[in-house]
C-alpha positions, 0 to 999 in steps of 0.5 A, a space after each residue: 500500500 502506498 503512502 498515505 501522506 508525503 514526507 515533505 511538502 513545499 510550502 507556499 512561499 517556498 513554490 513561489 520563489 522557486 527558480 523552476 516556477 519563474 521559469 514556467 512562468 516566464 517561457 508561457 509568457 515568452 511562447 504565449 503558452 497556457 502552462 498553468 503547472 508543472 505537469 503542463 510544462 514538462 509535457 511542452 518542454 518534452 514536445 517542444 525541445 527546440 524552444 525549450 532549450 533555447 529558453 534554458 541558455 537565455 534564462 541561464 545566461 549562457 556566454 556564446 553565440 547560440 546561432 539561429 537554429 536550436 535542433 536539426 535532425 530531431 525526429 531521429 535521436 541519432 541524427 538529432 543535433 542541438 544549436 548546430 551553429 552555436 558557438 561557446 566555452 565551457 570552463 567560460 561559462 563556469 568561471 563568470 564570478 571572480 572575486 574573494 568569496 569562496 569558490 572552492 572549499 577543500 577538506 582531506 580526510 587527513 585533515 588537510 584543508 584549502 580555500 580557494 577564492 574565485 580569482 584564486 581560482 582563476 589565477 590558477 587555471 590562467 597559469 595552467 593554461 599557459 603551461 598546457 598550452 607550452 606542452 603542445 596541448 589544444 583542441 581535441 587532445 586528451 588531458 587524463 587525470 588520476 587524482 584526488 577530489 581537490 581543488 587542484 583537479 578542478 583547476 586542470 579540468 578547467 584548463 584543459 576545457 578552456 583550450 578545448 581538449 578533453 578531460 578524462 578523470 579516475 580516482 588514485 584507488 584505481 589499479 594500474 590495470 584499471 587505468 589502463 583500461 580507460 586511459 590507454 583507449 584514450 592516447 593522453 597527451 598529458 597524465 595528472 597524477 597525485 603522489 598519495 593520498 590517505 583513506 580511511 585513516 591510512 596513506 597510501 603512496 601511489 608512486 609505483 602505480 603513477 611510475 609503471 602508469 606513466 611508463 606505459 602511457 609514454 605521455 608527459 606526466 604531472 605530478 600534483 602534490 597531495 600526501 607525498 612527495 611529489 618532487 621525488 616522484 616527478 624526478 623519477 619518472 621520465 618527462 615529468 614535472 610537478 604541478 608547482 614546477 609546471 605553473 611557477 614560471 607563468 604568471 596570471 593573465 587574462 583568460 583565454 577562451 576558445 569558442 568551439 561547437 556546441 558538441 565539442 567534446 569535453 569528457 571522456 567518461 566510462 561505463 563500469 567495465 565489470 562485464 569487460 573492458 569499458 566504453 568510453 562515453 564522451 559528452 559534448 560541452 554545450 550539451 553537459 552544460 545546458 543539462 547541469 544548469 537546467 538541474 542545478 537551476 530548476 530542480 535544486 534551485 541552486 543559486 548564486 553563492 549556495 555551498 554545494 557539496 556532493 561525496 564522489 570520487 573523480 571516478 563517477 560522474 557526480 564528480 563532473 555534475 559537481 563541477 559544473 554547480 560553479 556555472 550557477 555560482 555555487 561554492 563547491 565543497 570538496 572531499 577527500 577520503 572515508 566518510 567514516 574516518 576518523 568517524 561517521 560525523 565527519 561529513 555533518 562536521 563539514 557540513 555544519 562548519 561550511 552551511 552547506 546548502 545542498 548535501 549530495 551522496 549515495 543512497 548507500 551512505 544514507 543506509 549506512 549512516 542509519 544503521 551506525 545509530 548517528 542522528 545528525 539533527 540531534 548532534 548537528 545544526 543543519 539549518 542552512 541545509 535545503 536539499 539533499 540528493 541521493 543517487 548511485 543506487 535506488 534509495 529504499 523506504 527506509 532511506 527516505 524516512 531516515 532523512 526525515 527522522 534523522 537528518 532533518 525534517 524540513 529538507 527537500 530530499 531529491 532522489 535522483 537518477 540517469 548515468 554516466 552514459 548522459 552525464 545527467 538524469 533522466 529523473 530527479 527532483 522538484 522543489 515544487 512537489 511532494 516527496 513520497 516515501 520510496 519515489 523519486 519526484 518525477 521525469 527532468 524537464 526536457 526528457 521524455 522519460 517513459 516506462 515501456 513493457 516488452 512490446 514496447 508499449 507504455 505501461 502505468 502501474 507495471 515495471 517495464 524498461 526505463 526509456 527517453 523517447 526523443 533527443 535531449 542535448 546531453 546524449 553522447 557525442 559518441 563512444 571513442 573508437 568507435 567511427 562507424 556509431 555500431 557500439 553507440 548504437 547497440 548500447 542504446 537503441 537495440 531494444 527499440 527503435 529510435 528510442 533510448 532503453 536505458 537499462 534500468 527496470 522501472 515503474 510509474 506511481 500515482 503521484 507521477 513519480 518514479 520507482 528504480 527496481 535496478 538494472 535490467 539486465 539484473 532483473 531475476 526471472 524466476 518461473 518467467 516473472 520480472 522482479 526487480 533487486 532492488 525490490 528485495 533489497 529494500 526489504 531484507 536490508 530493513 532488518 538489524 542484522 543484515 548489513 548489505 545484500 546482493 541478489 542474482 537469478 542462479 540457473 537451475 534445473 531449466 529454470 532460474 531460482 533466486 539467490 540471496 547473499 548477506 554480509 551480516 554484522 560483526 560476530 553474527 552467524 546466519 542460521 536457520 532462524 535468521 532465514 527464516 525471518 528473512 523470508 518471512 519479511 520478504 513475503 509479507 513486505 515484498 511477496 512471495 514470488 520474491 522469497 529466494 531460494 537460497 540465502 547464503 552468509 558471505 564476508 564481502 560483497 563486490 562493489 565498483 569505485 563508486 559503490 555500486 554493488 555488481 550482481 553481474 559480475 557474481 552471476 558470472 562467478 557462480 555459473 563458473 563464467 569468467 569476469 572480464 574486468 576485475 579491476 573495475 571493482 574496489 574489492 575484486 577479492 570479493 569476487 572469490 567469496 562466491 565461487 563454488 559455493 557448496 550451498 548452490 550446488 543443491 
């Protein structure tokens, strides 16, 4: 049964000061539209995506010349092309400020700290500029990062953008072969590396990864002090230089920004690579901006001077949509680190000490902070907090009552969802609507988000496949080395014609929002019926005892049955007792047809760089199937746990 009431509803004043509200407004005004409410407007920005995205650069202020036409090609997705004669740049549109109030703020998990004004920060990017540009760099290029999410990261990816190359990031816990798998498919021009950095309470030297990287890479390397010893480190490592070496001899200038296509590339990202190597995803700059200020304007209602903090890795694209909240005038609080070291506080210390505005994070550390017993409204003052998104995974019930219940009772919670293949959502918040329990608010504007059964019908009420039936500018240019679009295609447009399938197996509820029951391709399928992880995760890991789960679909006697692995507390043993409430709170909260089969204790449960668990690759393992990318995963020895289990052989 559904909620009966919401957990959050904005009040009057709030609505009508909303940017997104304005914003309606002003395009029923500018178009002489009747758009008397959101519903309305969504479903003209979703039919008119020409003007709706003209509206976005004019109401945004975008610097660069659109030119006359917004859309070409717009009845074929993959023949669409927005603003095809605009011309702009990307690291112009996020560095409009300049002064001495704060644009970056730092904190390491070593207690390290930095405060960058914005002409800091622009002094800095002028400086990298010009060294960049003195190493031959331009147009097109590669600039490939394995770094900390510190304010010297950001520096370089604005560099590299205002002059038009391409940035490509990771974090410095990636394995040598892990980097290699992303930046060797790539051809850097130039390779940014860290010389340490700590994690949960321990240093970790990176310099025989950075070296034997390097080596292979066989590009110029610098090397951004951090943890280390960056000196010796660029010493040792032939054609390197250390950040501070690199930017001393330049002094600042006026920046330089070089015009380029609206689809210029500007990121190269990738997908997970736990099912082989990964693809190489790269984004245009015009589409990555208009997205990221359409989100952060209108569906976080971010403003000029918020402190906007996300806990992301330079790994996952939230880094990226992180990035870009200076293109809104947000300050943006960085991390570095463990969320829980030296303690759980850690986060909410910040946040409180800074007033953070908007506090962005996975659903899995919302899950993890409810079970440690912290009660962040009874230990912090949140009063600046207005917005709390969530993504990475879908956030259970639970979760969303805990943000109510633990954090803060008068905060928008904005349950968010899309990928690294968009840079940006398919469906996010709405700081004009209801929060219901367990629902993510509903579609972004300009995305014509649907829920499509197998015969590639829209269902309401039913889970089927999450797709976008038109164009939106964010679509990727394309996958790098890939010159005739077939794995582009394939990725996205196999299952239906002209429209985007996004893996994702979702469902529409009767507040028009949206529930994300996990990846399709996970979808268990057990006496042919469609069920959802996620849908098991939220109830089994309601229970005290169980600290995280993973669930696959196991081939069985011309069948699939359902199999439930469980990382439980410290000390504890599963027993049939434990099994047995288990199954019992997956009947009733659940069904039955969810019940598994088995359920099995494991020590660990896989997980990539960004924290999202791989039931892929454990199926593989269980049917004795090869996992083609291990070095994706944050703990590939996980993966052993689940090879040839004697419970599954039964």
């Amino acid at each position: 049964m559904r909620e009966q009431m919401p957990l959050w509803s904005p009040s009057e004043e709030r609505i009508a000061s909303a940017q997104i509200e304005r914003f309606r407004h002003w395009c029923a005004e500018t178009y002489q539209m009747q758009l008397p409410d959101h519903d309305a407007f969504h479903r003209w920005s979703v039919e008119n995506p020409g003007q709706f995205w003209s509206a976005v650069w004019e109401v945004c202020g975008v610097i660069g010349e659109r030119g006359a036409r917004d859309l070409v090609g717009g009845e074929r997705m993959l023949d669409a092309r927005f603003f095809p004669d605009a011309r702009l740049n990307f690291a112009e549109n996020l560095l409009r400020r300049s002064g001495s109030e704060d644009a970056l703020i730092f904190r390491g998990e070593d207690r390290a700290a930095a405060r960058w004004s914005w002409d800091r920060l622009r002094e800095e990017v002028s400086k990298l500029q010009q060294a960049f540009r003195s190493m031959g760099i331009g147009e097109g290029d590669r600039v490939a990062a394995m770094m900390p999410n510190m304010p010297e990261t950001v520096a370089c990816m604005l560099a590299a953008a205002s002059i038009g190359a391409i940035w490509s990031s990771c974090s410095p816990d990636f394995g040598v072969q892990g980097v290699m798998d992303r930046f060797g498919q790539i051809a850097p021009k130039l390779f940014i590396a860290c010389d340490a950095y700590w994690y949960n309470g321990k240093l970790q030297d990176v310099s025989d990864k950075v070296r034997e990287i390097a080596g292979r890479l066989g590009c110029p390397v610098l090397v951004v002090h951090y943890a280390g010893d960056a000196d010796a480190l660029a010493a040792s490592i032939p054609n390197a230089r250390t950040y501070a070496d690199a930017t001393r001899v330049f002094a600042p200038e006026p920046l330089e920004f070089v015009h380029l296509p609206f689809s210029h590339p500007l990121y190269i990202l990738y997908s997970s690579g736990t099912t082989g190597v990964p693809k190489c995803i790269v984004h245009s700059a015009g589409g990555t901006l208009l997205q990221h200020l359409k989100e952060h304007r209108f569906h976080c209602d971010m403003r000029e001077g918020d402190r906007f903090f996300y806990f992301t890795t330079c790994g996952w694209m939230m880094w990226n949509w992180l990035a870009s909240g200076l293109a809104s005038g947000a300050t943006l609080c960085l991390y570095d680190g463990s969320p829980f070291a030296p303690n759980g506080e850690v986060l909410w210390d910040y946040a409180e000490q800074e007033r953070f505005s908007v506090f962005g994070t996975s659903a899995k550390y919302i899950d993890a902070v409810r079970k440690s017993g912290l009660v962040p409204r009874e230990t912090h003052d949140l009063s600046s907090l207005r917005l709390i998104t969530s993504t990475g995974s879908p956030l259970s019930p639970e979760g969303f009552a805990f943000v109510y219940e633990g954090i803060k009772a008068d905060v928008h919670l904005a349950s968010i969802s899309g990928g690294t293949d968009i840079v940006s959502c398919f469906v996010c918040g709405n700081p004009v609507k209801p929060v219901w329990k367990g629902e993510i608010q509903g579609p972004g504007l300009g995305m014509a988000v649907d829920v499509w059964n197998d015969e590639g019908k829209p269902v309401v009420g039913e889970k089927g496949e999450l797709v976008c039936t038109k164009p939106f500018p964010s679509m990727p240019v394309g996958f790098w080395n890939d010159p005739d679009g077939a794995k582009y295609r394939a990725a996205y447009f196999e299952r239906f014609d002209n429209v985007w399938c996004h893996g994702d197996f979702a469902e529409w509820t009767e507040h028009g929002g949206m529930i994300i029951h996990g990846r399709s391709d996970a979808t268990l399928n057990p006496g042919g019926v469609r069920i959802g992880t996620a849908e098991i995760y939220n109830q089994v890991e309601q229970l005290e005892e169980v600290v995280e789960a993973i669930c696959i679909g196991q081939e069985w006697d011309g069948d699939v049955r359902v199999v439930l692995f469980v990382r439980l507390a410290d000390g504890l043993t599963l027993d049939d007792a434990l099994r047995d409430r288990i199954r019992a709170k997956i009947r009733t909260g659940a069904s039955p047809r969810h019940v598994p089969a088995k359920i099995i204790q494991v020590a660990d449960i896989p997980r990539t760089k960004s924290g999202k668990i791989v039931e892929l690759a454990v199926r593989e393992v269980v049917h004795g199937r090869p996992v083609k990318n291990k070095e994706a995963l944050a703990n590939p020895e996980a993966l052993e746990l689940f090879a040839g289990l004697e419970e599954l052989k039964s």
